[in-house]
N, C-alpha and C positions, 0 to 999 in steps of 0.2 A: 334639659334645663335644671341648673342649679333650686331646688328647692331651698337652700336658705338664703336664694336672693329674693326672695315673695316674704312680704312683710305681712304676706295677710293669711298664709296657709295655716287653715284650723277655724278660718272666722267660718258664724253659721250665713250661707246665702238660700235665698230662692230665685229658680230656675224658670221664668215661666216661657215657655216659648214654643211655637211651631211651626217648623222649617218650611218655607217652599221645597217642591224636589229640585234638585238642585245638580243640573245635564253640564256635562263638561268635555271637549274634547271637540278636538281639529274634525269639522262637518257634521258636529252634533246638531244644527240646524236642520238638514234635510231629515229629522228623525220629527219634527216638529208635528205633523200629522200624528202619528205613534203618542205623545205626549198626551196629545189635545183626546185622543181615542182612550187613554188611559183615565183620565178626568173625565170621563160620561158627555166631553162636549160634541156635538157635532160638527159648529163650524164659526169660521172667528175674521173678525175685520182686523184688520191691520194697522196700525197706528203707528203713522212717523214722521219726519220731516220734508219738505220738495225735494231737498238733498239725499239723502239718505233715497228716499220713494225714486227715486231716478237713477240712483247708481246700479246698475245692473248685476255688481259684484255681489252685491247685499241683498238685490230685490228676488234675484234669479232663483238663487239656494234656498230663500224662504217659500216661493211660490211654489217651488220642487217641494219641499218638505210639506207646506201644507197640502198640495194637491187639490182634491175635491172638498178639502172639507176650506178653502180659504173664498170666504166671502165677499170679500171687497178691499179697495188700499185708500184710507186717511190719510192723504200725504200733506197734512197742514198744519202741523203744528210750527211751532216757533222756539224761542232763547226763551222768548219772556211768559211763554206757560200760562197763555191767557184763559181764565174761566170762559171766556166766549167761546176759545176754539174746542175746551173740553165739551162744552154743549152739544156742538156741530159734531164736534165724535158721536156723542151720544146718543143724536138725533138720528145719523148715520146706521149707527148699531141695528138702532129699530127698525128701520127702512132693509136694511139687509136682511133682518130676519138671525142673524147671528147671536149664539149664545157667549160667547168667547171672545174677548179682546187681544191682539199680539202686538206689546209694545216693542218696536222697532228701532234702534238708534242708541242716544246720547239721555239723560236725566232728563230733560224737557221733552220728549214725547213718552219715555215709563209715567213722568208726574199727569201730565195731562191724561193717557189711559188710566190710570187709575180714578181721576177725577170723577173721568167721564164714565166708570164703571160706578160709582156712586149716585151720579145724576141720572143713569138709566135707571135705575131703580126707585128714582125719586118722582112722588107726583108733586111735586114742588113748580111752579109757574117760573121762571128766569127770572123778572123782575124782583121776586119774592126773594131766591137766592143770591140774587146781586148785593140789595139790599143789606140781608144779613152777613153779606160776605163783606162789605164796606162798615158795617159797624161791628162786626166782632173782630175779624182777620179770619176766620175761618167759611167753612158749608155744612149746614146738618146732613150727615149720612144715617139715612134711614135702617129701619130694622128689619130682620130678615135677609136672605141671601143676596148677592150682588153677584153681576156676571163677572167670570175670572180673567183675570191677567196673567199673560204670558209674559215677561219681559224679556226678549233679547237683546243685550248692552254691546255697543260697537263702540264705547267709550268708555272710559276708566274714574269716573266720578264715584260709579257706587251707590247707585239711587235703587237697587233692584230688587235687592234684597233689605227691603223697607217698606214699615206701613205708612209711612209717610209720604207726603206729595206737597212740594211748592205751588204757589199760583198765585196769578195777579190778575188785576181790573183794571181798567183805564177809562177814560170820556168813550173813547170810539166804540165801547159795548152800548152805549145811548142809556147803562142806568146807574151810573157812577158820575162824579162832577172830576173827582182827582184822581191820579194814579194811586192803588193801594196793592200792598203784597198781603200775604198769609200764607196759610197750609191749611190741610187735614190730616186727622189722624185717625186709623180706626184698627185694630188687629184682620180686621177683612179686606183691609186695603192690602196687606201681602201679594203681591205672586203666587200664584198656583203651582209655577213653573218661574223659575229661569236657566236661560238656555247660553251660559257662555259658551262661544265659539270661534277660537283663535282666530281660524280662517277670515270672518265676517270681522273681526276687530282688526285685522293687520292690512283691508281695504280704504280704513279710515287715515286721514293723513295727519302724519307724524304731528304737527302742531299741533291739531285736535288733541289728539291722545296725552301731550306734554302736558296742554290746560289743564287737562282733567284728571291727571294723573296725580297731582301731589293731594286735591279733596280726596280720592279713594285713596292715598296713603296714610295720611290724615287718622283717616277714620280707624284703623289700626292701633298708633300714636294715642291718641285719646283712650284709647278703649281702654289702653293697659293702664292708664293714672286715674281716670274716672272713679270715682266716688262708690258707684255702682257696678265695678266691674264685678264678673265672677270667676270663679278657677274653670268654667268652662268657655268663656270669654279670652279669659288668660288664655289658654294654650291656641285656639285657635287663632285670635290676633299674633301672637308672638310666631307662630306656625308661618303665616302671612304677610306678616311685616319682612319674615327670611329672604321669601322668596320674591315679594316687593323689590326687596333692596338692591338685590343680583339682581333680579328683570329690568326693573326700569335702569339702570345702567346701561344694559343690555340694548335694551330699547334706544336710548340715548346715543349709542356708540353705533348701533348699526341700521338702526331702522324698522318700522314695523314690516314682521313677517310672520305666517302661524308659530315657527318657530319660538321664535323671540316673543309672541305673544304670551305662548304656554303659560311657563311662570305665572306671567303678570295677572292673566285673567284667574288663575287658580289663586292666587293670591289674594286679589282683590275680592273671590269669593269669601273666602276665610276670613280678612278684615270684616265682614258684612257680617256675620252671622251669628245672629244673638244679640245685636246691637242695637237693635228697633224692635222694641219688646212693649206689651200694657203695660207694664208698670214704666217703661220710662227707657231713654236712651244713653249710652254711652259715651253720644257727642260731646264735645264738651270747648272748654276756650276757644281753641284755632278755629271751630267751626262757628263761634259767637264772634269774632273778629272777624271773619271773613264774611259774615251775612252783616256789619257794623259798615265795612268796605262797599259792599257791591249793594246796598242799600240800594242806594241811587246812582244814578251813572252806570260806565259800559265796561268798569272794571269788573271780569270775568272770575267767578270764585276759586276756580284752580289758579291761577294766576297770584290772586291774594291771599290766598295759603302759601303760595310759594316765596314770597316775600316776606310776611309776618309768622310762619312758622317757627323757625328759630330763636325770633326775639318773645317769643310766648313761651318757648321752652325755657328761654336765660331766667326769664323772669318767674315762670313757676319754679324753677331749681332752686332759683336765691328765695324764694321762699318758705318753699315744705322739700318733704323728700320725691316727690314725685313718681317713684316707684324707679329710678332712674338707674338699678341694678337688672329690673327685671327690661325693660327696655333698651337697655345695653344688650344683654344679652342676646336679647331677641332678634338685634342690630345686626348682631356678629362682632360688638366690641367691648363685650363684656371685661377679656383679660387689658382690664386698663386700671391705673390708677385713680381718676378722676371719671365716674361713669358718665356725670353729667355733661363734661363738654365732650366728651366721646359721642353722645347722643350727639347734641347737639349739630356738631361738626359731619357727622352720618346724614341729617337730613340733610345740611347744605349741599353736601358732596352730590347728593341722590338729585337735589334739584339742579345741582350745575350741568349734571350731565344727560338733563332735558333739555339745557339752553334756556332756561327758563330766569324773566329777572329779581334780581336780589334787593333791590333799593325802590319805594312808591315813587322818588323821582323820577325813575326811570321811565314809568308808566302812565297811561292816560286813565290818571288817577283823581283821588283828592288831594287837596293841597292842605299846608298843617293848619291854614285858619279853618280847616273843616274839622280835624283833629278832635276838639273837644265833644262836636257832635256825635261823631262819631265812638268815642269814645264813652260817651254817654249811653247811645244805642248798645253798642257792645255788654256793658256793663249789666243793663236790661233783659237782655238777651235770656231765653229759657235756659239753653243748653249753660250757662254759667251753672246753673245748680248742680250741674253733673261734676261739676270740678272738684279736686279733695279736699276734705270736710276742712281741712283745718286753714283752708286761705281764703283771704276776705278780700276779694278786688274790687279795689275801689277805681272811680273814674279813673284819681290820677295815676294811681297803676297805668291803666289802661290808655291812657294816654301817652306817658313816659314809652307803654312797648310802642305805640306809633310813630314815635321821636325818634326813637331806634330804629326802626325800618324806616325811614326817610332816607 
């Protein structure tokens, strides 16, 4: 990497952060046992979806790897990351007798393990956390230690390596009236362990993997213009985003197989790391428009990155610099004249050849008299702060990029 394409080398940063370990490699799942013996745990429930808990390709290799030490399979969670079902994990947990959670699957059973690794530690009543979870957005996570997360990802969002967790509530919990979202955050929510493994992701069907592939590329994208980036962020996003860009091609053109997984999940770790830190994250726009998107309704957030992507970047470029030499670069389309629509042009190509759609028309989306709401929420959004220092987005920014993805 060109060193005088970084506009920032020499600024003072701090660094705070610490790693899950971080297992890679075609059948690193049957080592899963080995892991959990290295971490002092004895023995771990499983956490995942009906789908995922019933595919035998995914379930087999894990139940091999843990062996004697796998205590039981959570096969309940869901899309929508209900605080309810984190409970019933949790409750699960105790009833096993297990120290150790292994989240199994896609970003809605990682977020709900972790959840639920919060609530086992809580003597918090449900109603009491409902409660606070419908007026703040978020759950208090108690002090002192919390049982660990294992995350194994069989999808490409990128929730794994994070202290973070989505969740939501609805009437059907019996202590909420309306639907409400939030998160939590805590630096003990990390992984202990994650355990990418081609094999286990190239089981998952191709669509799958397309949704959720442009959010973990995403997070890459972001990381390099972020406000907050660091030169140890730098190299490994730009590292990531490389082999992102050939993979998911790859992926695109022939299909998932451990092969053709490699790349992507090694990539997709790299994007991840050092991103979800105490002091604050790297996500930034694309991820405030796409939580502004999928707000409401069943438009799916890889989907809505992959449509609003582009027109986020048109419109940070026509704004500030965006770092858009070092993102070329990192692209593989640095030697250009014009770095900005080289980028630009890079992520659409990466999305066309997921088959993924380009226009909210296209989709069972929102329509533009939703627009301003949306654009409202967007604007709101925490992850705005993480954008560079020098652009002020305003709704109608943020509206106008809506117009443009229509």
């Amino acid at each position: 990497m060109d060193a005088t394409a970084d506009d920032r080398a020499g600024d003072p940063f701090r660094f705070d952060y610490e790693s899950p370990v971080l297992r890679f490699g075609a059948g690193s799942t049957r080592d899963l046992g080995d892991e959990l013996a290295a971490h002092g745990l004895d023995s771990a429930l499983v956490v995942t979806g009906s789908t995922v808990g019933s595919t035998a390709a995914v379930m087999d290799p894990v139940r091999e790897g843990l062996g004697d030490r796998l205590a039981g399979v959570f096969a309940e969670t869901t899309p929508d990351k209900r605080l309810a079902t984190a409970f019933d994990a949790a409750d699960r947990l105790a009833e096993t007798g297990a120290d150790a959670l292994v989240a199994v699957g896609g970003g809605s059973s990682i977020d709900v393990a972790k959840v639920a690794s919060a609530l086992a530690a809580s003597e918090e009543p449900r109603e009491s956390v409902f409660r606070a979870f419908d007026d703040t957005g978020t759950i208090p996570v108690p002090d002192g230690d919390l049982p660990p997360v294992v995350a194994v990802p069989t999808t490409l969002a990128g929730a794994d390596v994070s202290q973070v967790a989505g969740i939501t509530a609805g009437p059907g919990s019996g202590f909420v009236d309306e639907e409400s979202g939030g998160g939590v955050g805590d630096r003990r929510l990390l992984p202990a362990a994650v355990v990418a493994d081609p094999e286990l992701a190239a089981t998952t069907p191709e669509s799958v993997l397309a949704g959720s592939a442009m959010n973990g590329f995403d997070k890459g994208i972001e990381t390099l213009y972020a406000a907050n980036a660091t030169p140890v962020t730098d190299a490994t996003a730009s590292r990531g985003l490389g082999l992102l860009a050939d993979g998911l091609r790859e992926l695109g053109a022939t299909g998932p197989t451990p092969e053709t997984m490699e790349p992507v999940l090694e990539g997709l770790l790299l994007v991840q790391y050092g991103i979800s830190r105490p002091d604050g994250s790297t996500l930034s726009l694309i991820h405030a428009f796409g939580h502004g998107l999928t707000r409401t309704g069943t438009l799916q957030q890889g989907v809505a990155h992959a449509i609003v992507a582009p027109h986020v970047l048109d419109y940070l470029f026509g704004e500030v610099d965006g770092r858009r030499d070092l993102l070329a670069e990192a692209l593989g389309v640095g030697d250009t004249d014009d770095p900005a629509a080289a980028v630009v042009e890079e992520v659409e190509a990466v999305r066309d050849s997921l088959g993924l759609p380009s226009r909210l028309r296209d989709v069972d989306g929102p329509e533009p008299t939703d627009f301003r709401a949306i654009a409202e929420a967007t604007v709101a959004d925490a992850f705005v702060a993480n954008a560079p220092t020098d652009l002020d987005v305003t709704t109608e920014d943020a509206e106008a990029v809506l117009d443009a993805a229509w």
